[in-house]
ROLUM-239747 format. One record per residue: x, y, z of N, C-alpha, C, O, CB in turn; residue in three letters. Coordinates in steps of 0.05 Angstrom, whole numbers. Glycine has a CB too. Example, Ala and Ser with C-alpha at 12.3 -4.5 7.8 and 13.67 -1.06 7.14 Angstrom:
// ROLUM-239747
REC     nX     nY     nZ    caX    caY    caZ     cX     cY     cZ     oX     oY     oZ    cbX    cbY    cbZ residu
REC    264   -114    156    246    -90    156    264    -66    156    285    -66    169    226    -89    181    ALA
REC    257    -45    142    273    -21    143    258      1    157    268     23    161    282    -12    114    SER
//
This chain:
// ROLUM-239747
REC     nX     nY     nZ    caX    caY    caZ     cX     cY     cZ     oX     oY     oZ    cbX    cbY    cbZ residu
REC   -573   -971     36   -544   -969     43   -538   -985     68   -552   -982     88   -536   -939     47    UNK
REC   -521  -1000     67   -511  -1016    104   -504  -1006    120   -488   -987    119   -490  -1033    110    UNK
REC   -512  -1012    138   -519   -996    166   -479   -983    172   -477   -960    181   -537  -1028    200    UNK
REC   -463   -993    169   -444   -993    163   -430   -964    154   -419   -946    166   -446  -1011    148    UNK
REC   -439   -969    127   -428   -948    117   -441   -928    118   -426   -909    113   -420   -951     96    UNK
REC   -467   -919    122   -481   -892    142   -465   -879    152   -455   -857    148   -497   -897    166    UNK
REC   -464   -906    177   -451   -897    206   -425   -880    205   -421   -859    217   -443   -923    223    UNK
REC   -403   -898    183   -385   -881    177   -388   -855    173   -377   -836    185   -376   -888    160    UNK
REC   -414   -855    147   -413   -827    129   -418   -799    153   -407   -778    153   -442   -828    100    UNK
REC   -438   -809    173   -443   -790    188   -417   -786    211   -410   -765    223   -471   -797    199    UNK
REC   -405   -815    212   -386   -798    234   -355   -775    222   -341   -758    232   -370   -827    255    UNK
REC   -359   -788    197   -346   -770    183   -349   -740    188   -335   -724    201   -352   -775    160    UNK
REC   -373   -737    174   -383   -702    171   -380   -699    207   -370   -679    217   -428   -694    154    UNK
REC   -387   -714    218   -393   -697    249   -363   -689    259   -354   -667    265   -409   -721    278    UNK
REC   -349   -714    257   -323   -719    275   -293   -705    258   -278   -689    269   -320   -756    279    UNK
REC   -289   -715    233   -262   -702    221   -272   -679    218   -295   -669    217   -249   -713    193    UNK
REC   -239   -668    216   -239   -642    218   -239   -620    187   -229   -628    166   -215   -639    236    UNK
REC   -249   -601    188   -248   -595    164   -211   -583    149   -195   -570    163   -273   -574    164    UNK
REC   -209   -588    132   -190   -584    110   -179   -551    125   -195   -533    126   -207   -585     73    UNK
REC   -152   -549    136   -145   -533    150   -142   -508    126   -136   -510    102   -120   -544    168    UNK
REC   -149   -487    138   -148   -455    125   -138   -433    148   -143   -437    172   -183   -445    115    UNK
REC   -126   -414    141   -112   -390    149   -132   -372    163   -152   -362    153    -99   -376    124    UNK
REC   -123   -369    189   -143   -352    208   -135   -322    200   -115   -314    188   -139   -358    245    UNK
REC   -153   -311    209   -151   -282    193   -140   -271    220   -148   -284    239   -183   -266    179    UNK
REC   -129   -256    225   -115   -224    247   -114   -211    242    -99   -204    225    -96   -216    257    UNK
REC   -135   -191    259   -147   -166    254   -145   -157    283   -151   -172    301   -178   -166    240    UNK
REC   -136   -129    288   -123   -117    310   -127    -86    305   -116    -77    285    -92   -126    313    UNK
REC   -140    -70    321   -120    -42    325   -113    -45    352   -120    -62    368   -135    -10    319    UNK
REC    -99    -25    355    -62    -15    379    -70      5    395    -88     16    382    -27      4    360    UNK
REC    -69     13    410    -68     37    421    -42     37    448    -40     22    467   -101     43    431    UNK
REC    -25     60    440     -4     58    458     -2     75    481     -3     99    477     17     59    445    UNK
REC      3     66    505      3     85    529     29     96    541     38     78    556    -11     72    549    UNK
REC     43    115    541     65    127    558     57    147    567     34    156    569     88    134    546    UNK
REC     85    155    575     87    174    602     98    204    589    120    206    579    113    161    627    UNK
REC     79    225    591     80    253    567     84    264    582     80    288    578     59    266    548    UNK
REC     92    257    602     98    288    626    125    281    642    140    263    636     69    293    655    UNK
REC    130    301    667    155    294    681    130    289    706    107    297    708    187    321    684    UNK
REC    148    272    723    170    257    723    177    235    714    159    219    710    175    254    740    UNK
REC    207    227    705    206    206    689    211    226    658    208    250    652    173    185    694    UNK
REC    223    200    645    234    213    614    200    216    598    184    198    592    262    184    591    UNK
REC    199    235    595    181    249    571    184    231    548    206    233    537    190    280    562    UNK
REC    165    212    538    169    194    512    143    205    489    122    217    493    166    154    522    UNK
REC    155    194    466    125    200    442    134    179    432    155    168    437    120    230    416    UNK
REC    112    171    410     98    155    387     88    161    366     70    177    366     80    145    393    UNK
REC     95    154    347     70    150    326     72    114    317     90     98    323     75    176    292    UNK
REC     49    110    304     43     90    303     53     70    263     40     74    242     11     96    316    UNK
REC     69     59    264     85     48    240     60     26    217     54     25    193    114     25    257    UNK
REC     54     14    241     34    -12    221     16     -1    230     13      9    252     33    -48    224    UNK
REC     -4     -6    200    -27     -4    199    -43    -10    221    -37    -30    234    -33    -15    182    UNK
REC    -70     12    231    -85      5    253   -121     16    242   -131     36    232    -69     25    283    UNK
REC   -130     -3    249   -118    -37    254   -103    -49    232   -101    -38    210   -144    -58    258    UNK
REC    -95    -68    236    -73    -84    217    -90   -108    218   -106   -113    236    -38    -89    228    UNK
REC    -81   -129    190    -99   -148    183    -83   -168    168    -81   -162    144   -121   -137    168    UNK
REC    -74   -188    173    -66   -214    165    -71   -249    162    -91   -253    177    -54   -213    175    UNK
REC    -66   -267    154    -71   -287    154    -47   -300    165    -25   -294    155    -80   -292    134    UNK
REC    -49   -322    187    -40   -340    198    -50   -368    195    -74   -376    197    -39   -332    217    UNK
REC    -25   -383    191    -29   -411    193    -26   -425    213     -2   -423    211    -17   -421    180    UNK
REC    -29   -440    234    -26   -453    267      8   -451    260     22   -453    240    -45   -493    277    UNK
REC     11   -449    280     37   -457    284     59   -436    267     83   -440    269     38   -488    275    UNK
REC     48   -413    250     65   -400    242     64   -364    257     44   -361    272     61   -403    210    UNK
REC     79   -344    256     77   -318    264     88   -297    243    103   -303    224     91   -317    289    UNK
REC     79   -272    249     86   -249    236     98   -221    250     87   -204    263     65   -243    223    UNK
REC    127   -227    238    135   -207    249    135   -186    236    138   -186    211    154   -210    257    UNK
REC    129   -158    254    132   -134    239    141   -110    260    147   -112    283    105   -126    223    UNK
REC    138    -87    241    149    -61    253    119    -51    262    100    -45    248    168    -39    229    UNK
REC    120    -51    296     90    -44    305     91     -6    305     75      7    290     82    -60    345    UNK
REC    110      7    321    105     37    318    137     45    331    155     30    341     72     51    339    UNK
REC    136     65    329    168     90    331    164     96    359    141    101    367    169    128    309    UNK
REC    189     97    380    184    120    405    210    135    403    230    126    392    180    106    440    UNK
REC    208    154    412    230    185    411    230    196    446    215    184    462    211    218    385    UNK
REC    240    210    452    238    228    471    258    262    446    275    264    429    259    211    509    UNK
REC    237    280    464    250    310    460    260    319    477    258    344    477    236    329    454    UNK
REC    275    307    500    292    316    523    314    316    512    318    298    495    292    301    547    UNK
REC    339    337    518    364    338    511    383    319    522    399    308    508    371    360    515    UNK
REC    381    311    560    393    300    570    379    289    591    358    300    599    411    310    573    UNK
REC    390    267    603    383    245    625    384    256    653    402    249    669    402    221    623    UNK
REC    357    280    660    364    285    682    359    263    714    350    240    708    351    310    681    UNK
REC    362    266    735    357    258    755    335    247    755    336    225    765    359    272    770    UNK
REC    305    257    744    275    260    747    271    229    722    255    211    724    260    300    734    UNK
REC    293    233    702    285    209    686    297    189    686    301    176    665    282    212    665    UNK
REC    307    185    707    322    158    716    303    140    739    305    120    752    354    167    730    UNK
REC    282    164    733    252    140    744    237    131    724    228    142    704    227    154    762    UNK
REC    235     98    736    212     83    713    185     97    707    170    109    723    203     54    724    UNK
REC    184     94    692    151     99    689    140     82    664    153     73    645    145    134    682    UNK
REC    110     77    668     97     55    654    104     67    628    110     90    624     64     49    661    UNK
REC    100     41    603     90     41    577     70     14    579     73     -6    593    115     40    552    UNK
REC     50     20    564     25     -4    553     15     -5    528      2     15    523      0     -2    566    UNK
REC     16    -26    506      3    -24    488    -20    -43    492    -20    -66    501     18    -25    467    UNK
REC    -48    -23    481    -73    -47    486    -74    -51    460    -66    -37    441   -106    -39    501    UNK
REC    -90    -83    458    -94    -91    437   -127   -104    431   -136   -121    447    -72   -108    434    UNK
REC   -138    -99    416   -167   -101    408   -175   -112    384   -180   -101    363   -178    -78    408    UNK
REC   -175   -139    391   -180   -160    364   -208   -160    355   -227   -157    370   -174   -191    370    UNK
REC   -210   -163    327   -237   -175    318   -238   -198    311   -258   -212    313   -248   -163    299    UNK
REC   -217   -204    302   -215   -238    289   -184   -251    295   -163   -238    301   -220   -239    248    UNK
REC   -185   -270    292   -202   -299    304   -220   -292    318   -240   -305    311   -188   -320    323    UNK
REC   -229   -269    343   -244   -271    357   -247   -241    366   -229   -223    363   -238   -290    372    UNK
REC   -270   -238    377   -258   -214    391   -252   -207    415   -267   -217    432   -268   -198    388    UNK
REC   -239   -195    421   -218   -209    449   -200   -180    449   -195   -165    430   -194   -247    441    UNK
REC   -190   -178    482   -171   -151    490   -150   -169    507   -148   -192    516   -189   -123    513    UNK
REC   -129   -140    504   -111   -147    526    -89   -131    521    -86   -121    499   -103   -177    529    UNK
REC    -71   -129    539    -49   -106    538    -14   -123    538     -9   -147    545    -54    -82    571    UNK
REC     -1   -108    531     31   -111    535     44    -89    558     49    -65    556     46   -105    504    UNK
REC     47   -104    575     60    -73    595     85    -76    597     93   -100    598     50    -68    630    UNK
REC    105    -56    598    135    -54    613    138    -17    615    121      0    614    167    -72    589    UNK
REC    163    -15    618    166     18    636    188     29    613    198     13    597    184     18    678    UNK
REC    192     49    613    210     65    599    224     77    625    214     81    647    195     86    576    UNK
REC    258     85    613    280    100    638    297    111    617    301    107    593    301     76    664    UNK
REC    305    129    637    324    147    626    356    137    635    357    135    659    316    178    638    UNK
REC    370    132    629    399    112    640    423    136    625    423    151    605    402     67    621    UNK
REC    442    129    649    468    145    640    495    126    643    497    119    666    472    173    659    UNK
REC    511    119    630    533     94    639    556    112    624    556    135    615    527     56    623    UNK
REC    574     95    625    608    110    626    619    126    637    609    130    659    616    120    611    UNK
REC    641    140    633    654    160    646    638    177    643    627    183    622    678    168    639    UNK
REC    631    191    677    625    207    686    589    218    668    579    240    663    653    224    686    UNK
REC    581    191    663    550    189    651    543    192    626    520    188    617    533    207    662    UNK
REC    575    203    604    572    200    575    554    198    562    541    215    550    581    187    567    UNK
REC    551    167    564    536    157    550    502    159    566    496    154    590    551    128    545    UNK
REC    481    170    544    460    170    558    438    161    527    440    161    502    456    203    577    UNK
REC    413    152    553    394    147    523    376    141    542    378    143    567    402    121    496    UNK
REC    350    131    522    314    116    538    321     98    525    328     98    501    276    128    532    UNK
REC    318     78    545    305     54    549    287     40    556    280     39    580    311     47    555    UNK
REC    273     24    532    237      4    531    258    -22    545    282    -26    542    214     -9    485    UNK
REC    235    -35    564    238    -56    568    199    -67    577    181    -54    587    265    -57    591    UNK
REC    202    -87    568    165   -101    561    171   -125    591    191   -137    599    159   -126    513    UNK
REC    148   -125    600    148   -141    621    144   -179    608    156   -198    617    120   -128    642    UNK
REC    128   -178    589    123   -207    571    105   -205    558     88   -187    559    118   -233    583    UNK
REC    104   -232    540     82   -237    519     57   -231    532     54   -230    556     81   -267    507    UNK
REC     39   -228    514      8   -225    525     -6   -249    508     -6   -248    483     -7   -192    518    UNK
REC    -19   -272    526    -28   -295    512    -60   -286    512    -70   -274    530    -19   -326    526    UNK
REC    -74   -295    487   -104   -297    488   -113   -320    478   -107   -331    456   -119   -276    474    UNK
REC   -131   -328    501   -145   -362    497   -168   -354    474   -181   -335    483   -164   -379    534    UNK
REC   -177   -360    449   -198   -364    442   -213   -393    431   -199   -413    428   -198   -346    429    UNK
REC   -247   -391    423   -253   -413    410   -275   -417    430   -281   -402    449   -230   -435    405    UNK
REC   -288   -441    423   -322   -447    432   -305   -463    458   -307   -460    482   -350   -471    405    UNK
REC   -287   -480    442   -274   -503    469   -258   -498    489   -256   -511    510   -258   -523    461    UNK
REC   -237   -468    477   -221   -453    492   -187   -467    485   -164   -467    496   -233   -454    526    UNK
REC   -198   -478    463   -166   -486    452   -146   -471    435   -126   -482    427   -167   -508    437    UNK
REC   -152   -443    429   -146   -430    402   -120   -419    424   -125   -422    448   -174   -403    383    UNK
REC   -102   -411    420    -80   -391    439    -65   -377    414    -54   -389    396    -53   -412    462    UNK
REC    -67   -350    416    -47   -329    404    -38   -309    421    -50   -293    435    -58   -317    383    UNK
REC    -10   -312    415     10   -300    429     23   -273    420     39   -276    402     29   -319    431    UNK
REC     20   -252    428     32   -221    419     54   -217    436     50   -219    460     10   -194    424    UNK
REC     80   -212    427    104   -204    438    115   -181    428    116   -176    404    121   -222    437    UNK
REC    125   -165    452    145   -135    439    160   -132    437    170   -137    459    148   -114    444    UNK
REC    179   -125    421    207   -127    438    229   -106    443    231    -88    426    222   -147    427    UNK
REC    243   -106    462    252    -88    483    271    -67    456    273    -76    434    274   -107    513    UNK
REC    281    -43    464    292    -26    449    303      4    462    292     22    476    273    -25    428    UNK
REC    324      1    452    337     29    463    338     55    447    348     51    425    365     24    469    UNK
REC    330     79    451    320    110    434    334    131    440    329    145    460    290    121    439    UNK
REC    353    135    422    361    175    427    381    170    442    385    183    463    335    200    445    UNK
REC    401    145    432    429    148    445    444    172    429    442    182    407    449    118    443    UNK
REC    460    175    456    481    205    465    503    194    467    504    172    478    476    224    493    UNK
REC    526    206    457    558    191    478    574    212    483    599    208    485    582    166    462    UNK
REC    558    244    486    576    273    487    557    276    508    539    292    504    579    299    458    UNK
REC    557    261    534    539    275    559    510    286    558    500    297    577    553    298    569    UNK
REC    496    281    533    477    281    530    449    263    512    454    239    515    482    299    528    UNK
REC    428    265    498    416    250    488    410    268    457    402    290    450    393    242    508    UNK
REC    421    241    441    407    253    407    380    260    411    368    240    404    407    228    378    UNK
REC    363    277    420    342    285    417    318    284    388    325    293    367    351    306    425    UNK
REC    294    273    391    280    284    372    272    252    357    286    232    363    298    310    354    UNK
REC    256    250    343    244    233    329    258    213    314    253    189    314    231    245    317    UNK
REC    279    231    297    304    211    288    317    199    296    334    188    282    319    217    279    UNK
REC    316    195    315    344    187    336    326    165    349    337    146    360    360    215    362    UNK
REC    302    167    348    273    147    366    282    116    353    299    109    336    228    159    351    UNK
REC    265    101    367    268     69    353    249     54    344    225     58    347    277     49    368    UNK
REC    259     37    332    229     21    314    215     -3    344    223    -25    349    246    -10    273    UNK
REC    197      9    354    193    -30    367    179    -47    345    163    -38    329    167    -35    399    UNK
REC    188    -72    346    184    -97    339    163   -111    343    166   -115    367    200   -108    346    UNK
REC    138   -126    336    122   -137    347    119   -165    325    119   -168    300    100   -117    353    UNK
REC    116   -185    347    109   -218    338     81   -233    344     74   -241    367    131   -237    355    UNK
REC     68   -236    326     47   -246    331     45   -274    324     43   -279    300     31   -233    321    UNK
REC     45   -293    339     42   -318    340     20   -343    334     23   -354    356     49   -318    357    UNK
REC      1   -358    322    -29   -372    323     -4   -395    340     17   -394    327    -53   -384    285    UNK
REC     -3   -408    357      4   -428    373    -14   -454    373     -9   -478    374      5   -416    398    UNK
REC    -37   -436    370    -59   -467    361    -80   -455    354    -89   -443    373    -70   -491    385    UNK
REC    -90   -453    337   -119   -454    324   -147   -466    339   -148   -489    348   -115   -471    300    UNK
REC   -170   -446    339   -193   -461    358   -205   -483    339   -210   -479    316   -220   -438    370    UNK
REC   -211   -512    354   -231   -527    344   -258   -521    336   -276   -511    350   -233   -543    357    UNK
REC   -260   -530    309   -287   -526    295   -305   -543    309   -302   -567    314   -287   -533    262    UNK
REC   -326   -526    317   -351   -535    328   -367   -540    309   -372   -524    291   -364   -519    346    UNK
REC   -380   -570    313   -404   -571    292   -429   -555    286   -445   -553    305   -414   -592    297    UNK
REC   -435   -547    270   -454   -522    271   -482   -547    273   -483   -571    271   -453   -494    236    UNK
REC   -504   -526    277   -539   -544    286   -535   -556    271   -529   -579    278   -571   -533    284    UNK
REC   -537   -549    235   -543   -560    219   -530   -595    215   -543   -616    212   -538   -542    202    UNK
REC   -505   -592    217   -497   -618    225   -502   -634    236   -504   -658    228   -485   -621    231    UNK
REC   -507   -624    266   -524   -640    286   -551   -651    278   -561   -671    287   -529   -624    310    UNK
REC   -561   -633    261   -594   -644    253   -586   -670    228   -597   -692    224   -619   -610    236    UNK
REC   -572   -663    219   -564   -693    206   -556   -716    208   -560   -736    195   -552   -695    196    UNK
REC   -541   -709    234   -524   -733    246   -557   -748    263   -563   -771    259   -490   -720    273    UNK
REC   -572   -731    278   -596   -734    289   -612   -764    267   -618   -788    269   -613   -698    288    UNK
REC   -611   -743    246   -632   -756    229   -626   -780    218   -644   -794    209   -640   -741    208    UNK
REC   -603   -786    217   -587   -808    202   -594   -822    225   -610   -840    217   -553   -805    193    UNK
REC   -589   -824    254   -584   -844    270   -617   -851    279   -621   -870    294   -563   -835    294    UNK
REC   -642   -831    268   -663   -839    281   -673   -860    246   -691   -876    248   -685   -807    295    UNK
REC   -659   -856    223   -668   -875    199   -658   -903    212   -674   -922    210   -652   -866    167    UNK
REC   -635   -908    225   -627   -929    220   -641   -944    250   -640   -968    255   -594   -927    212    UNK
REC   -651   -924    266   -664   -940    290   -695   -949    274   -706   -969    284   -669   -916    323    UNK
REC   -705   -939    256   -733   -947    241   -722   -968    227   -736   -989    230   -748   -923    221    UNK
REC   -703   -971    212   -696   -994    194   -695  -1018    202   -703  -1039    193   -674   -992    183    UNK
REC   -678  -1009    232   -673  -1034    248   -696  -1050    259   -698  -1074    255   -656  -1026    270    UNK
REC   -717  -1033    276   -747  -1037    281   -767  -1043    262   -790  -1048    270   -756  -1018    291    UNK
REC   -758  -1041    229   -777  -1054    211   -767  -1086    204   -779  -1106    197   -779  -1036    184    UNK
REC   -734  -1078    209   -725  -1119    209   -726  -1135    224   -722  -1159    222   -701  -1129    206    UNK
REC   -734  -1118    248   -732  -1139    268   -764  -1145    268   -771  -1162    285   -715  -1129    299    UNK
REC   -784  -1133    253   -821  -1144    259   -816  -1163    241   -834  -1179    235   -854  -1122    249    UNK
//
């Protein structure tokens, strides 16, 4: 074969990339609030599957319904018009396996005449990015998004589970990690380049 077209064949297999396929996302949730006073008393249960499991293409995302929050307080006292944390952690297996959290605070708020209107309010501090991959090029992005639960407009709060809200969650592949050549490749590319150093050293005696 000419030295030529070898060279190609091997830089081929080493260097292009393989024929792009759908990264798998695999996740369970675990959500953290505030179950006591002070601060509004909030609950959960959890909506999507945990762990939950999808396929992504680079550059595409999935949105869904991540889990419910409620409060069982009647009204917006004094005590819950203090912030207090919410966190959801997240614990991947694939693409990689990899952690990390979403933080923002939950409040208790009262507005209109003479405080009418009352309810809890989520607000998320930001996305949570995770670098993966051998090269560190892979980036997927988890976002929450903000939501208001158990509005009142008779001076107090619709109480109870029904009245709770859906949060929202977006999962993003932003870029996909580069395929690393596995040994085996390398032992080929090896072997190809030590044939054509013997070929060369038998034409040139």
């Amino acid at each position: 074969m000419p030295r030529i077209t070898l060279v190609t064949l091997l830089a081929a297999v080493l260097f292009f990339p393989t024929l792009a396929s759908a990264a798998q996302i695999s996740a369970s949730y675990q959500v953290n609030l505030n179950s006591s006073d002070p601060g509004l008393v909030v609950h959960s249960s959890d909506i999507a599957d945990n762990p939950f499991t999808f396929d992504l293409n680079e550059g595409d995302s999935e949105y869904f319904t991540l889990f419910k929050i409620w409060t069982g307080e009647s009204a917006v006292n004094d005590d819950d018009q203090l912030s207090q944390p919410i966190s959801v952690d997240f614990s991947f297996t694939s693409p990689e396996v990899m952690t990390g959290s979403v933080d923002g605070e939950t409040v208790g708020v009262k507005d209109g005449f003479l405080g009418h209107y009352q309810a809890g309010e989520l607000t998320w501090d930001g996305p949570l990015d995770l670098v993966f991959g051998a090269l560190g090029d892979g980036l997927l992005r988890v976002t929450l998004f903000d939501a208001v639960f158990n509005e009142g407009y008779l001076f107090g709060l619709h109480d109870g589970e029904y009245y709770g809200a859906k949060v929202k969650a977006k999962i993003e592949l932003l870029s996909d990690a580069s395929q690393v050549p596995e040994p085996g490749t390398l032992a080929l590319l090896g072997l190809g380049l030590l044939g054509l150093t013997l070929r060369a050293r038998r034409r040139a005696s």
